[in-house]
N, C-alpha and C positions, 0 to 999 in steps of 0.2 A: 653904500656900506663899505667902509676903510677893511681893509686885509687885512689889517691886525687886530681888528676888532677891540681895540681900546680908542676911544678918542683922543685925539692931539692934545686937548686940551688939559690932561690927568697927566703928560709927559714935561716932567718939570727938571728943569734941569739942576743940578746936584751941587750944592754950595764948596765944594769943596773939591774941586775942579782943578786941584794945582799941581805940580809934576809928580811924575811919580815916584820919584823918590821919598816928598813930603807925605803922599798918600800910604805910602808903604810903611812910614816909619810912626804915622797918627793908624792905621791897622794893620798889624803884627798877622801874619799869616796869607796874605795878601799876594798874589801873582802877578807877574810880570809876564806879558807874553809880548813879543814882537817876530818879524817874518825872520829874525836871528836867532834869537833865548827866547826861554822862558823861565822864568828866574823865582824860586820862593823864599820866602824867608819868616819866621817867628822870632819876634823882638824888637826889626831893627829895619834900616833901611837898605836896599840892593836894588841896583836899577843896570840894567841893559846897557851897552856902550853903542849897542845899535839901535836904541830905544831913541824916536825922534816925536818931540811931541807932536801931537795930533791936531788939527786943526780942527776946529769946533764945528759940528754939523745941527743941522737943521732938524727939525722931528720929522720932516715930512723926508728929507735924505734918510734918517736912519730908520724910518717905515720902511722907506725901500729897499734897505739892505736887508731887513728883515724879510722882509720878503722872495727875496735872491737867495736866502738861504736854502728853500726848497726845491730849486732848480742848478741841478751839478753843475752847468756847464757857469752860472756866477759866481757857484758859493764860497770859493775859494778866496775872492776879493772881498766878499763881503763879512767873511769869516775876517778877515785882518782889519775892514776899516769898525765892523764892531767891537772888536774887540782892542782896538787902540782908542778908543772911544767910551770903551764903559762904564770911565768913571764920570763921566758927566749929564747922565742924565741920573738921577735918582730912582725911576722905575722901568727901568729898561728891563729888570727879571720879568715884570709884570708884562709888558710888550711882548717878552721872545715867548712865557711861558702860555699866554692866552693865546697865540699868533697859530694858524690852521699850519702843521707841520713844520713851525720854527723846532720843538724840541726835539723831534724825531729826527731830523735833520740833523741836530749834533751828536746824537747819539747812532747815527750811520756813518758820520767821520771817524768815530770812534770803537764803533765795532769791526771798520775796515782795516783797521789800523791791527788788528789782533793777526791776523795771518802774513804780517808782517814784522813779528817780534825775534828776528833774527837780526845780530849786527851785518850781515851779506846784503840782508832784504829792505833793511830798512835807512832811509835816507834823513839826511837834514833838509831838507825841503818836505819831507814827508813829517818828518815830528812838528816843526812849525806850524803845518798846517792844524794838526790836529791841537796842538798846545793853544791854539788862538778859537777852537772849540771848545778846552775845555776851562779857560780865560770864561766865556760866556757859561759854562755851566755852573761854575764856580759863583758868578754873579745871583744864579738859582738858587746856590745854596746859602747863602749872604740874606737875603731879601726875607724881611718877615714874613712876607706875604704869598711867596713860594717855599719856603722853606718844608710847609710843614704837607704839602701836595709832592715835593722834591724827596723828602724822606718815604713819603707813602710809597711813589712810583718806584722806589730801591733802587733809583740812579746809581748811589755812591757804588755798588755792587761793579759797575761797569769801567769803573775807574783799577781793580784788584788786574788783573792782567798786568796792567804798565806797573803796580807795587810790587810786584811777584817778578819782576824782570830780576836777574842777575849781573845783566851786561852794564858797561859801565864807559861807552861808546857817547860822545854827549847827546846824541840823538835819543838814548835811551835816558839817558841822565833828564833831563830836559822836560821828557815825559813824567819821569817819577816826580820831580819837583813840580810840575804843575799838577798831576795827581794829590800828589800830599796839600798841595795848595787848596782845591777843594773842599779835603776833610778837615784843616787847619782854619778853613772859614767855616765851615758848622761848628769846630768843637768852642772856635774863640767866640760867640755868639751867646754862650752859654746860657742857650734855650734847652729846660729840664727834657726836652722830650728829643734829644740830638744823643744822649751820650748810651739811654737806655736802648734807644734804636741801636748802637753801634755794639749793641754785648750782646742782641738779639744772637741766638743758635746759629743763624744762617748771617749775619753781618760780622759776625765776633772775629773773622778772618783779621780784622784792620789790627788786632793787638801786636801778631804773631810777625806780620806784615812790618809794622812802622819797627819791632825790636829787629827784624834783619835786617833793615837799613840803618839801623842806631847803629850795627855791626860793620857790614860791607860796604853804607852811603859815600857820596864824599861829604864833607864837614857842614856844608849847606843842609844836603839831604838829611841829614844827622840831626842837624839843627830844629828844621820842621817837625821829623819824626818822634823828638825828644818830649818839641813840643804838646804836640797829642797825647801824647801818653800823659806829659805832665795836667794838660786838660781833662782827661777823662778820670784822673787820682784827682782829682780837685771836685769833683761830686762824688757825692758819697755812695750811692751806688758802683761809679768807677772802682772806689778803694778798695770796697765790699767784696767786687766781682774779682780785681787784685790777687785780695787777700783769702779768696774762699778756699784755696787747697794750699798745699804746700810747692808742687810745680810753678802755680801759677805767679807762687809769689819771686822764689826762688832765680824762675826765667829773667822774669825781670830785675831783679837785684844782683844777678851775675852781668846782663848786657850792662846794667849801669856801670857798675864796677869794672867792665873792661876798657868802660869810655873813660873813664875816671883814669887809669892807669896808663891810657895811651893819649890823655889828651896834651897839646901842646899849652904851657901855661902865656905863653904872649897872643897876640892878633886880638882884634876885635872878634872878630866869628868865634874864636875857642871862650872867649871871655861870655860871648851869649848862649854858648853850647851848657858852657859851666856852668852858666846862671841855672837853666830850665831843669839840668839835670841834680843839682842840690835843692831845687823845688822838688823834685819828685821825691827824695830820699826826707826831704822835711814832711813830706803827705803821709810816707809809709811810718815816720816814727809820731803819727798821730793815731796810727791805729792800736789799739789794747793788746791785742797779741802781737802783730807783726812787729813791734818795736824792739822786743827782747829778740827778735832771730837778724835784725840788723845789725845788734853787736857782733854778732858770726862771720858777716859780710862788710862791717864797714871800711872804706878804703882807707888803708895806711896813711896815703896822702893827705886825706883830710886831718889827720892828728899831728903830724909834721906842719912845717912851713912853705911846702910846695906852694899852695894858694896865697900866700900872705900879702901878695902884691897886688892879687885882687880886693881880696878881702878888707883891706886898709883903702883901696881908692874907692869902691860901694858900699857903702853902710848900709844900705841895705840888704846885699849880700852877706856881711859881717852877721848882720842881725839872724839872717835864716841859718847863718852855719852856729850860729850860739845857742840859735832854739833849738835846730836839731842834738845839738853837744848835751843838751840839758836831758831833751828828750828820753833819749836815748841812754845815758850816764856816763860821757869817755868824756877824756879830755882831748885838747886841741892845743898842741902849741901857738899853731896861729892866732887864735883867738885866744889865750894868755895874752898874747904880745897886744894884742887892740884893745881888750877886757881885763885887765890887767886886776880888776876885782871885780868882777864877774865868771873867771873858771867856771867852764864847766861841769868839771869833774865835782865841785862840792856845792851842784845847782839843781841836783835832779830832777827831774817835774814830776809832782804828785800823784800818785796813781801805777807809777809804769811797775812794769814784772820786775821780779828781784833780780840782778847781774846772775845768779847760778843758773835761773831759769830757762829751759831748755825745750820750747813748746814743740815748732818745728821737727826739732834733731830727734826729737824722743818718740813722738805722734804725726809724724809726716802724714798720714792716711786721715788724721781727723778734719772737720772743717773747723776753718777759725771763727774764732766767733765775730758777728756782724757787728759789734760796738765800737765804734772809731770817735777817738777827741779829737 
């Protein structure tokens, strides 16, 4: 009887086995862990400079390291050759998650890790290790076939610690982006039953969580965090829960707007920042009410030419900034200048609240109503 209690034979190795740059940039949300970074990203691709590819192992090698993971004095080696290795077998969740003490084992690197969340206390050898734990949990949450035993157990719950960190030490930094990594592979999965678990009373933490880091992150962390949110406004439950008070909406249409206002208009990272977060504000001007109280909030910059240079190189960017323009009723220089007969100022979309209207400002206390286009 094998230790991992799946047979060798069910371990197939993963078509798509090629660096991880290419795997990162074919799925958006995706972690980067090596014994230097651990690196996330939503969009686009980011890879390590200490990231060296991994030489291809055997099933019967990486039973064994699955098995080294329940015994401290390996796990730390086996914790980095799995997890430089993940992406190539296709059911390795299934290995670590059936395997007698594989998960409990990551989830002891990572509760050890908490009485260590001081920059004094906590080292770059110490976050490594634990980022290349949670490289393998992340794998958990990815997998169909754990996914939905991962969300039962309230894993993600154990990940809020290193989200809730303030410091900004790369040890810390490191954690939070492989953290976000995580939830960035549930929410980009877009399995119905990932976004209602995360508004759950006792998970709803993740909202409040990824808009402080949209705030404090650096441009990465910002980037992931941006991205979640803009996943969880993309079911409609997300928007709902949103949109259900006037706080809730508000919270979040101010961090946008500050990202908006300080974001740099050149680099590839601000140009993917910018993407996810005119997604978000295109989600909120499809909800019935929430629409009219984004006239109140919308960022200046979007009605100027600040964007224009994005705008004119993705057409499909152009596109989301002209449905929102419509949505919503403003106009947009920049998109004069692309749509030069399409304005949006005399495109409105049918349906929306009238420009006086004043849901928000006037009944802050009521709920909005659930009806989103």
């Amino acid at each position: 009887m094998n230790q991992i209690g799946v047979p060798p034979s069910s371990f197939q190795v993963s078509s798509s086995s090629s660096s991880s740059a290419a795997l990162l940039q074919q799925n958006p949300g995706m972690v980067t862990a090596s014994p230097a970074v651990a690196m996330v990203v939503a969009g686009s691709a980011a890879t390590s400079a200490a990231l060296t590819p991994a030489a291809p192992a055997t099933p019967e090698q990486t039973q064994q390291w699955i098995a080294e993971l329940c015994d401290p004095r390996s796990r730390e080696r086996a914790l980095l050759e799995l997890s430089k290795r993940r992406e190539q077998f296709a059911d390795l969740a299934l290995w670590i998650w059936h395997s007698f003490g594989a998960v409990a084992s990551l989830l002891q690197e990572v509760t050890e890790t908490f009485i260590l969340m001081e920059p004094t206390m906590l080292t770059a050898h110490q976050s490594n290790r634990v980022c290349n734990a949670l490289a393998l949990v992340q794998c958990l949450a990815s997998h169909n076939d754990t996914r939905k035993p991962f969300l039962e157990a309230r894993i993600p719950m154990f990940l809020y610690p290193f989200l809730s960190s303030s410091h900004n030490t790369r040890p810390f930094e490191y954690l939070r982006l492989t953290s976000l990594g995580v939830i960035g592979a549930l929410v980009k999965t877009d399995d119905p039953e990932v976004v209602p678990y995360l508004l759950q009373a006792e998970n709803s933490e993740i909202i409040p969580l990824c808009l402080k880091i949209m705030e404090i992150g650096t441009e990465l962390s910002k980037t992931v965090a941006v991205f979640i949110i803009q996943k969880i406004l993309s079911d409609e439950k997300g928007l709902t829960y949103m949109c259900s008070t006037y706080d809730r909406f508000t919270h979040v249409a101010n961090v946008l707007g500050k990202m908006i206002e300080n974001l740099p208009v050149d680099g590839k990272n601000s140009n993917r920042l910018f993407k996810h977060i005119l997604r978000c504000y295109v989600r909120f001007s499809e909800h019935v009410r929430a629409r009219d109280a984004l006239r109140t909030v919308f960022p200046p910059k979007f009605q100027d030419n600040t964007f224009l240079g994005q705008l004119r190189d993705d057409r499909a960017l152009a596109q989301w900034m002209l449905t929102l323009c419509r949505n919503i009723g403003v106009s947009s220089s920049a998109i004069v200048s692309i749509f030069p007969n399409g304005d949006a100022s005399s495109a409105t979309a049918s349906g929306n609240l009238a420009p006086g209207s004043s849901f928000f400002r006037e009944v802050p206390s009521r709920q909005l109503d659930n009806q989103s286009h």
